[in-house]
C-alpha positions as CSV (number, residue, x, y, z in Angstrom):
1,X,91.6,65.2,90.8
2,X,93.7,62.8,92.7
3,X,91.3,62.5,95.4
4,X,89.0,60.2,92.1
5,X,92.0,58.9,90.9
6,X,92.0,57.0,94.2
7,X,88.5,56.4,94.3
8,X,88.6,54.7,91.0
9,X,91.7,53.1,91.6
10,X,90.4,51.9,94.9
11,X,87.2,50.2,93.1
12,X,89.4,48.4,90.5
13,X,91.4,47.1,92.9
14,X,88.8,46.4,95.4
15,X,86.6,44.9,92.7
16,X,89.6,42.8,91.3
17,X,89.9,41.4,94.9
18,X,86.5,40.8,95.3
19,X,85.7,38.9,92.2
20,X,88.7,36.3,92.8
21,X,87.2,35.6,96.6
22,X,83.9,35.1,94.9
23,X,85.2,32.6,92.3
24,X,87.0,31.6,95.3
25,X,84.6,31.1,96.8
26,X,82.2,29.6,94.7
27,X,84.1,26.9,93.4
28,X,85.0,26.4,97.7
29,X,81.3,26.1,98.0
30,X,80.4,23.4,95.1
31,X,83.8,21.1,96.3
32,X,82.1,21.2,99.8
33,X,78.5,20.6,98.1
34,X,80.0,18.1,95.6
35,X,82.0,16.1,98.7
36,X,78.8,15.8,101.1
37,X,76.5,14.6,98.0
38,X,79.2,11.6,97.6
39,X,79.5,11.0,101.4
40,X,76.1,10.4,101.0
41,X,76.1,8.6,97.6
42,X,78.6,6.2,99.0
43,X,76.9,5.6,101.9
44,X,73.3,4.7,100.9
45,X,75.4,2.8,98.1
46,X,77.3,0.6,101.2
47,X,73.5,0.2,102.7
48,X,72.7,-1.3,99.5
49,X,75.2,-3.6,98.9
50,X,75.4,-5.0,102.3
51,X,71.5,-5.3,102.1
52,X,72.2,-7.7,98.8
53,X,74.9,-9.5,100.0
54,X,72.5,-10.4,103.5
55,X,69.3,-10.4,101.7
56,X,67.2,-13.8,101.7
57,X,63.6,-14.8,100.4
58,X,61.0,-17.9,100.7
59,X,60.9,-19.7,97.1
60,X,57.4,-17.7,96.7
61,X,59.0,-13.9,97.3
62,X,56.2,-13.5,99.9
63,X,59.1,-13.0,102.8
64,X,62.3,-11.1,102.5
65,X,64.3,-10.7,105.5
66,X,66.5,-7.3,105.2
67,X,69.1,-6.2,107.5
68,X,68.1,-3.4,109.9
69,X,71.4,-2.1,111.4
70,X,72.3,0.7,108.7
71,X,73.4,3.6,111.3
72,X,70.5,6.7,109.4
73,X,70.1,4.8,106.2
74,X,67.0,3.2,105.8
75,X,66.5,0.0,103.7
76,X,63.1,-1.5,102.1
77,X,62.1,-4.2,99.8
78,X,59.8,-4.0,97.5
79,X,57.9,-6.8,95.0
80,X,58.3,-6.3,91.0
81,X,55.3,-5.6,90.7
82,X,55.7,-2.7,93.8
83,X,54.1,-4.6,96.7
84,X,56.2,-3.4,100.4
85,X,57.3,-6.8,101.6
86,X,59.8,-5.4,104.2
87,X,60.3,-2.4,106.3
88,X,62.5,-3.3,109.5
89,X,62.0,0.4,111.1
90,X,58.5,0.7,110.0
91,X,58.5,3.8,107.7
92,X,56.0,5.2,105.5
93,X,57.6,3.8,102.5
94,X,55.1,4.5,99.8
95,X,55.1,7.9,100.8
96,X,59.3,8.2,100.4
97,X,59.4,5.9,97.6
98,X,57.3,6.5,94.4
99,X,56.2,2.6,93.1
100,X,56.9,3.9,89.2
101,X,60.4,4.3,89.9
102,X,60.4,0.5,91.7
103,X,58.7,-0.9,88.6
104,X,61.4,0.7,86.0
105,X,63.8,-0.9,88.2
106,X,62.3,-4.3,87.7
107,X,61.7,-4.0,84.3
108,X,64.6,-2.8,83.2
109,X,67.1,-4.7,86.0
110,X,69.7,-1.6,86.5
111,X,69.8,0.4,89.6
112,X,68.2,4.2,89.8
113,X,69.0,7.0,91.9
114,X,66.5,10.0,92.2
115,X,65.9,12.4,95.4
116,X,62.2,13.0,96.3
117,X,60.9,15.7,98.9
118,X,58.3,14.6,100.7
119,X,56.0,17.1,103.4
120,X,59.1,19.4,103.1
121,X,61.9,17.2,103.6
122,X,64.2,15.6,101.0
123,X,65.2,12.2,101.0
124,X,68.0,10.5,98.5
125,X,67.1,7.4,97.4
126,X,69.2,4.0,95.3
127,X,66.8,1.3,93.9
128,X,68.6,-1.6,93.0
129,X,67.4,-5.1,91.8
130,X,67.5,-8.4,93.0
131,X,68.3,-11.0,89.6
132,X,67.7,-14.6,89.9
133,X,69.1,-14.9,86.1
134,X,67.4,-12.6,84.3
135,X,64.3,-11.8,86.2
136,X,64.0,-9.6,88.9
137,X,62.8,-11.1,92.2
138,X,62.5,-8.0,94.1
139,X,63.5,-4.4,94.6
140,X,65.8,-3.2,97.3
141,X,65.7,0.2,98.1
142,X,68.2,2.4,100.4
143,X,68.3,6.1,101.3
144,X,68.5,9.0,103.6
145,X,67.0,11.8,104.9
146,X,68.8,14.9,103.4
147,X,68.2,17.3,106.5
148,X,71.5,17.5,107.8
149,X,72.5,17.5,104.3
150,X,70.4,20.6,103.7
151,X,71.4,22.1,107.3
152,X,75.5,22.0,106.5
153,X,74.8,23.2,102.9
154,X,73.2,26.4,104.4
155,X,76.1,26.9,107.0
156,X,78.6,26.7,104.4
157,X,76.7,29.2,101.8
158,X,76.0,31.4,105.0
159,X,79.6,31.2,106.2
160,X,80.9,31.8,102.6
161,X,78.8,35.0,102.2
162,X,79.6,36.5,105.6
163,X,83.4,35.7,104.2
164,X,82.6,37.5,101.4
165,X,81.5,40.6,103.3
166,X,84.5,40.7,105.7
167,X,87.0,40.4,102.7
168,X,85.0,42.9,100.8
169,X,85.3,45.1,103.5
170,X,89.0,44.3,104.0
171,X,89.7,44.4,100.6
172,X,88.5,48.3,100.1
173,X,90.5,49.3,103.0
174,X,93.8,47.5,101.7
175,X,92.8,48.7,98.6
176,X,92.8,52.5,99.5
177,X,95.8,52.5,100.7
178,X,97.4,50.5,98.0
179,X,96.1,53.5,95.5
180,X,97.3,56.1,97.7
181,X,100.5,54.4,97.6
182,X,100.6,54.0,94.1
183,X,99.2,57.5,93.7
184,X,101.6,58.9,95.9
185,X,104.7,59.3,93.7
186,X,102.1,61.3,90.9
187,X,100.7,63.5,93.3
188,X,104.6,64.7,94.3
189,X,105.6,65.0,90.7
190,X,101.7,67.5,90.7
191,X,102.6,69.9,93.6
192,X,106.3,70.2,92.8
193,X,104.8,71.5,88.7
194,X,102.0,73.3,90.5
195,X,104.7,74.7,92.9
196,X,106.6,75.6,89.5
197,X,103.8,76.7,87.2
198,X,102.2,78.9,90.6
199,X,106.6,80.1,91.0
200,X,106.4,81.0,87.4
201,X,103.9,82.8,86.9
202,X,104.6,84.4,90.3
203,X,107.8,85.7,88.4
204,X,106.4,86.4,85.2
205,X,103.8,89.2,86.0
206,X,106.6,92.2,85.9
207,X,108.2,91.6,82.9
208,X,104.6,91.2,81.3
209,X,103.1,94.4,83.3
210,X,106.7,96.3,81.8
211,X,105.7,95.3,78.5
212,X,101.9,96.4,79.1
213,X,103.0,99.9,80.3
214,X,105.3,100.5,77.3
215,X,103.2,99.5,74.8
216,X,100.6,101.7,75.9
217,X,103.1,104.6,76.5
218,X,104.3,103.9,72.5
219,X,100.5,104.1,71.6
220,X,100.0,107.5,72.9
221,X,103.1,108.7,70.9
222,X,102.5,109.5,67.4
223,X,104.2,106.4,66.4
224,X,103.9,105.6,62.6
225,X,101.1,103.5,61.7
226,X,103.2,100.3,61.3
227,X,104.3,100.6,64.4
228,X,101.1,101.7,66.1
229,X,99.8,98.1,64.6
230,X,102.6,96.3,66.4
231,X,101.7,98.0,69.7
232,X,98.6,97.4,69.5
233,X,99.7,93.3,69.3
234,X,102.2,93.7,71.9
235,X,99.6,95.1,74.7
236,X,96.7,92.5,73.5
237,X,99.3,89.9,73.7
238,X,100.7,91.1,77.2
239,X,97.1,91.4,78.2
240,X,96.4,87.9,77.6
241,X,99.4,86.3,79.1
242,X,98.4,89.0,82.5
243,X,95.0,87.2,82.2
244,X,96.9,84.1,82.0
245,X,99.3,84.3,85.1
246,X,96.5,85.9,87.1
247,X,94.5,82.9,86.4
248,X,97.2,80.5,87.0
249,X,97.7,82.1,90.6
250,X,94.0,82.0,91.4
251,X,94.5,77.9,90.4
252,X,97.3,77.4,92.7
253,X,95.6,79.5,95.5
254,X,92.4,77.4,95.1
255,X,94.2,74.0,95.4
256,X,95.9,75.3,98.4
257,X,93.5,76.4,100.4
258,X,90.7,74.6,102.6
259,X,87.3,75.5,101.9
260,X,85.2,77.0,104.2
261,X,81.8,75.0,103.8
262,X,79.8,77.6,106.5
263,X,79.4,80.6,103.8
264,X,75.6,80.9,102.2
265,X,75.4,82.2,99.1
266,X,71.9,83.0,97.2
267,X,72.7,81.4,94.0
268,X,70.2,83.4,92.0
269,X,71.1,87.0,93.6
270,X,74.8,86.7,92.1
271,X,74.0,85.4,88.9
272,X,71.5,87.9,88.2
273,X,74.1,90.4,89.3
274,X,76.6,89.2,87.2
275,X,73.8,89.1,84.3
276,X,73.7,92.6,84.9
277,X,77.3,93.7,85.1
278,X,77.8,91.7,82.3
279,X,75.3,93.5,80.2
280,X,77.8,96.1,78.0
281,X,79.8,93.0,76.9
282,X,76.8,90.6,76.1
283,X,75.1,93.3,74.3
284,X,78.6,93.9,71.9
285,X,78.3,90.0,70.9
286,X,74.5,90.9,70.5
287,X,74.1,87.4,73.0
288,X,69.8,87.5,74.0
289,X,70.2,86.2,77.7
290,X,66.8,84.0,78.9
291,X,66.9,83.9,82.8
292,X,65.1,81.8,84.6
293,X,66.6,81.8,88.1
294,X,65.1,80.2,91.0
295,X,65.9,80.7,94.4
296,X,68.4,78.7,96.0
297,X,71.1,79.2,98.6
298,X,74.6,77.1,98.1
299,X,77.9,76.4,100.3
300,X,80.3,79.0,98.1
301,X,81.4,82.6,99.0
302,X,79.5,85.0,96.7
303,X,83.0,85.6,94.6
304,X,83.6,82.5,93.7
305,X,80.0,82.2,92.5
306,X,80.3,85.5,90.1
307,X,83.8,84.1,89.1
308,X,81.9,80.3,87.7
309,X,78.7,82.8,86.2
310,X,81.7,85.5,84.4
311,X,84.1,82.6,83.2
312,X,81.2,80.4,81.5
313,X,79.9,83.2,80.1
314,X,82.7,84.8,78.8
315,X,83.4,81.2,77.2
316,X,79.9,81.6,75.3
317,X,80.8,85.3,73.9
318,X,84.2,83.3,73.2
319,X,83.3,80.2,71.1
320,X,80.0,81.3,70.1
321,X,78.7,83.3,66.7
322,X,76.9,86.7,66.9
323,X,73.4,86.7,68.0
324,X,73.3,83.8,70.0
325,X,70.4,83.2,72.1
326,X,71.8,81.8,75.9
327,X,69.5,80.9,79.0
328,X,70.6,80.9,82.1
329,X,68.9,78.9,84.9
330,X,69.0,78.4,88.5
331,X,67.6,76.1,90.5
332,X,67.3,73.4,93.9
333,X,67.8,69.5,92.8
334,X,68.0,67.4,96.0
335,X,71.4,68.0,97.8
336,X,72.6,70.6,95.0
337,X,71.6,74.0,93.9
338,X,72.1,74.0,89.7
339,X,73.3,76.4,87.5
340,X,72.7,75.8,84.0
341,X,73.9,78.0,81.1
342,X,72.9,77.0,77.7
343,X,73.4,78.4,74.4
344,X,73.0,77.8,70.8
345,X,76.3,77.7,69.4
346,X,77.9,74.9,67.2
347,X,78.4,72.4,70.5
348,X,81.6,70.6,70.8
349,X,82.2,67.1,69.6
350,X,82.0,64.3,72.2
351,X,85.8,63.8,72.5
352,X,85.7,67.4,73.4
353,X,83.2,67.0,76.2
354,X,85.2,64.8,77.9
355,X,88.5,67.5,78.3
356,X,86.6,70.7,77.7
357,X,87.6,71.7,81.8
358,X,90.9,70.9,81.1
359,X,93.8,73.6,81.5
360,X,94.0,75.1,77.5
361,X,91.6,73.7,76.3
362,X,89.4,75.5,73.5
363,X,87.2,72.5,71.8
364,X,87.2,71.8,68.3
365,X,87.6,74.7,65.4
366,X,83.9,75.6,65.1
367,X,83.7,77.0,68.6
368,X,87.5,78.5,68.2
369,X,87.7,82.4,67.6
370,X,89.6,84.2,69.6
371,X,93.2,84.1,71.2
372,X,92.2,83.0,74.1
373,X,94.5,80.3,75.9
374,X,91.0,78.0,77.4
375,X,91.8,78.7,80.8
376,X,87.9,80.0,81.9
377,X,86.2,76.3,81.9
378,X,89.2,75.4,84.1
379,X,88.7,78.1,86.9
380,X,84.7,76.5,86.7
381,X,86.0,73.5,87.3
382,X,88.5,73.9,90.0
383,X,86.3,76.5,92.2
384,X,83.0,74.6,92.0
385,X,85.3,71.3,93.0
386,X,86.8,73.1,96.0
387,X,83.6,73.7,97.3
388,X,82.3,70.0,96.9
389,X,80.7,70.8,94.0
390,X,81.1,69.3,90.4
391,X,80.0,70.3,86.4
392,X,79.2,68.8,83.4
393,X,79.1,69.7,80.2
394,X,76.9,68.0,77.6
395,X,75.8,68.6,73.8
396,X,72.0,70.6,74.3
397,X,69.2,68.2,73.3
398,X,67.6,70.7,70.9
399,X,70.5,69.6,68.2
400,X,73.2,72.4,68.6
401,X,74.8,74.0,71.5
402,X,76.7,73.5,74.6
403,X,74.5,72.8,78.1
404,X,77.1,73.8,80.8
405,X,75.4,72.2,84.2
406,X,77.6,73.5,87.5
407,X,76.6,71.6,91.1
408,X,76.9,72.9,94.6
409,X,75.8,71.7,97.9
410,X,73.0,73.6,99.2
411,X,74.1,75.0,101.9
């Protein structure tokens, strides 16, 4: 119980911790992003402006002289109509720069910014006008090869992720020990109540074996009939609360003891035994058992096997009417060996399902009919758990009854 208590706990908090590094780091990652794109920006917009300001022309716009020293911006110039008229480093211009966006330049007279990729590799680039008045005389036009751009945006999303793992990792460990920390001060208040309820009903089976012994020693008297009655109440009652502390014991000794994972059992074998020993009692509840038991050996000592078979179905001659039809099945699925014990009863609502293995629990008032405390679902849970094991129970598909599904490593 405590042992998922920390798991969940330690994926909540794990998760929680996980989720504000990723926002973390995600907004980290589009600041960097952000900051380089504007380095760039500025720069190519610096290129430009100096390339303005230096910028001269013959009266005809058949020469323009443009600055070359612009560190790994480049700079061209371009006619109105889209003609190259300078390219200091020699660069494939038309290639880089596409001549529709120099013409809406020109015709429009503002500046545009696009990035263009060109045999693989992506290059920002500023067109800006040259106005003499009103009319556009040329078309300067600045940019950079985004490669180291590209490069340092990798590193920093690589970097980022690798962060992520480490504090993913980091965060599960400091997270497990958080919820055993937080867990710790529950898990005391458990033992020291298991240590009573285990104490107590330690103490309690001699006054209720006293009142046993003389209720059956008043019910061989001749006793009148009232009183025979009353006895008779008295010993059923003592003999549940026996039943009771006897299976309160068995809990406390299950959760004390280490499980030994090297016994093979064949899961089939002791169910069908414990079909057959259990024939007298099915037959008085006039239950039709189906078996279909495959073979399959499991990691739990035979007892505890024939304990999980008796419990679940003494829960079925329990909560279910006469005449009801249960089948029984056996079976390897991956890892686990199943056993599956199904009947036709009234099922249990699906609030019930979720605390049917819970200690006193007896499901809803259709499946309620004897005296019984709902201890037997309990001992299924706690034994097939000890041995690494785990149950379900679930509504049957066929529209009414309740599917009890029990798990245990094959051995």
């Amino acid at each position: 119980m405590f042992s998922d208590a920390r798991r969940q706990l330690t994926v909540i908090y794990a998760s929680a911790g996980v989720i504000l590094f990723g926002l973390l780091a995600v907004g980290i990652y589009f600041v960097l992003v952000a900051a380089l794109d504007r380095e760039i920006d500025v720069e190519i917009e610096h290129v430009l402006d100096e390339g303005i300001d230096l910028v001269s022309f013959d009266p005809q716009g058949t020469r323009l002289d443009v600055p070359t020293a612009f560190g790994p911006a480049f700079l061209f110039g371009f006619t109105p109509e889209g003609t190259l008229i300078s390219n200091p480093r020699d660069l494939p211009a038309f290639r880089v720069v596409p001549s529709t966006a120099v013409s809406a330049a020109a015709s429009t007279g503002e500046g545009v910014q696009l990035t263009r990729t060109v045999d693989g590799e992506r290059f920002r680039l500023h067109l800006e006008p040259v106005m003499r008045g009103d009319t556009a005389v040329a078309v300067l036009v600045a940019g950079r090869s985004l490669s180291r751009r590209d490069s340092e945006v990798r590193l920093i999303a690589t970097t980022l992720a690798g962060s992520a793992v480490v504090w993913a990792l980091l965060a599960s460990a400091v997270a497990y020990v958080v919820a055993g920390r937080a867990l710790r001060p529950m898990r005391q208040a458990y033992a020291r109540q298991e240590a009573f309820v285990a104490g107590a009903a330690h103490e309690l089976r001699s006054p209720i074996g006293v009142i046993r012994a003389a209720s059956e020693v008043g019910l061989r008297g001749e006793a009148p009939p009232e009183t025979q009655a009353l006895l008779r109440e008295i010993n059923d009652v003592a003999t549940d609360a026996s039943t009771l502390v006897d299976t309160l014991l068995d809990l406390a000794r299950l959760r004390q003891e280490a499980a030994d994972f090297r016994t093979s059992s064949p899961l089939a074998e002791v169910v069908a035994r414990e079909l057959s020993r259990m024939e007298l009692l099915l037959n008085e509840h006039d239950v039709r058992v189906v078996d279909d038991l495959g073979a399959v050996n499991v990691r739990a000592p035979e007892a505890e096997i024939g304990r999980i078979t008796r419990a679940i179905l003494e829960n079925v001659i329990e909560h279910t009417p006469r005449g009801t039809v249960v089948i029984v099945r056996t079976r390897q699925a991956g890892a686990w060996g199943e056993l599956v014990i199904e009947d036709n009863g009234p099922g249990l609502a699906p609030d019930d399902l979720e605390t049917v293995f819970a200690p006193f629990t007896r499901g809803d008032e259709a499946r309620r009919r004897g005296r019984r405390v709902g201890m037997g679902l309990a001992i299924v849970q706690t034994v097939t758990e000890h041995y690494g094991g785990h149950v379900r129970a679930r509504n049957s598909e066929r529209g009414s009854g309740l599917v009890l599904e029990v798990h245990l490593p094959v051995a």
